[in-house]
C-alpha positions in Angstrom: 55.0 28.6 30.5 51.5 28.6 31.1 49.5 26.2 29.3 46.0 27.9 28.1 44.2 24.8 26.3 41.1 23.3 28.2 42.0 20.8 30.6 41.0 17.4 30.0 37.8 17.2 32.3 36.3 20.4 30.3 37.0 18.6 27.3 34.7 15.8 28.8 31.7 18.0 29.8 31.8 19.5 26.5 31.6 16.0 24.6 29.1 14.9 26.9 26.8 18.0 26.4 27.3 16.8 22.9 26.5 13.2 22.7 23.4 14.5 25.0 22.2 16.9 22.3 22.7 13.7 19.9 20.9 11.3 21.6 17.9 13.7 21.9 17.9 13.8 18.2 18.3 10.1 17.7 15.5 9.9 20.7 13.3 11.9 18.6 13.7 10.5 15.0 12.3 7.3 16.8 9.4 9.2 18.3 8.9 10.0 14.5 9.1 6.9 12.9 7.2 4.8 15.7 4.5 7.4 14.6 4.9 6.7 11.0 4.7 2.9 11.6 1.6 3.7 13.2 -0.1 5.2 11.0 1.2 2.3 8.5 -0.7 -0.1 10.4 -3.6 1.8 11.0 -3.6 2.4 7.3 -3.1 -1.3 6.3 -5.9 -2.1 8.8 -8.6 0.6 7.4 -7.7 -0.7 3.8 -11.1 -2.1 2.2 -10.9 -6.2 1.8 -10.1 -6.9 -1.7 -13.4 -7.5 -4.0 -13.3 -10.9 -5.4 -14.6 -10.2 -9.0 -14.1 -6.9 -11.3 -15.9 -5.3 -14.3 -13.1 -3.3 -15.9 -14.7 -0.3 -17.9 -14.1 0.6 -21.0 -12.8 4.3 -21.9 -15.4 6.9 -22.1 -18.3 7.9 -20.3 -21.0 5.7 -21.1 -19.1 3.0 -22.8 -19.6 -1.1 -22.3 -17.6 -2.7 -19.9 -14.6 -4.7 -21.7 -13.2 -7.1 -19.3 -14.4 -9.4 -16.2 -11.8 -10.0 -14.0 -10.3 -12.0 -10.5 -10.0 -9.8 -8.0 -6.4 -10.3 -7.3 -5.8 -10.5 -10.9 -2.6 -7.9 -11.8 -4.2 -7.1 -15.9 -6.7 -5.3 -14.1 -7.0 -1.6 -15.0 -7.6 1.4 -13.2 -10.9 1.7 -14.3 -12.2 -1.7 -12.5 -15.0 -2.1 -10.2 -15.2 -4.9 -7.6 -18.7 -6.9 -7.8 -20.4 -9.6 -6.3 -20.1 -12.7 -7.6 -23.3 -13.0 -9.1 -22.7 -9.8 -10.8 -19.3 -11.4 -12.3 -21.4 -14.8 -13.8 -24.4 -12.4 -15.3 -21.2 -10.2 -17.3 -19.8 -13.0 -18.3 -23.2 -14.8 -19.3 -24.0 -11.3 -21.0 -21.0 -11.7 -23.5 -17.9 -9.6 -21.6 -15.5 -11.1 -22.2 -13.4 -13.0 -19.2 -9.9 -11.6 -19.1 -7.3 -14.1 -20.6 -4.9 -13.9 -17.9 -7.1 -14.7 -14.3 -9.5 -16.8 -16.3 -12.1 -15.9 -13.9 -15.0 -17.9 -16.4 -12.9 -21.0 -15.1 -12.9 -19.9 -11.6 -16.9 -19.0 -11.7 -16.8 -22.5 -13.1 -18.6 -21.1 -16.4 -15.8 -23.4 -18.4 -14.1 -26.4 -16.7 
């Protein structure tokens, strides 16, 4: 009988060729992500420092501001500008009112 199946060391070759073509995918997917990470970082890096005092806006065009705020403070809205701190203590003086969560009237050391 002849026996027409593919010897053993053909079998070899062809899962070598295979695991070659798979490590050049796996070879490339890092390429990829070591570029995303990059760009991560670089992003991180370019991010603006975060301000130390908000005036959160009210809605509409040309309405009052309704809130003072911390900067880190997580109640403020999307519609919050950072400020200098003097800016912050002359809202507050002005009658806008300090946000209840961040107390920053405490932290500008308006109330003790």
């Amino acid at each position: 009988m002849h026996d027409s199946s593919p010897s053993r060391l053909v079998l070899l070759r062809f899962l070598e060729r295979v695991q070659e073509r798979d490590l050049a995918c796996t070879r490339r997917w890092i390429v990829e992500e070591e570029r995303r990470e990059a760009e991560r970082r670089r992003g991180v890096e370019a991010r603006p420092p975060v301000p130390s005092w908000l005036i959160e806006q009210s809605i509409g065009h040309h309405a009052p501001p309704v809130y003072v705020h911390a900067g880190d403070c997580h109640m403020a809205g999307k519609r919050s500008k950072g400020v200098a701190r003097d800016a912050a203590l002359r809202a507050l003086t002005d009658g806008i009112v300090a946000c209840p969560h961040c107390r920053p009237d405490t932290q500008l050391g308006l109330l003790d």
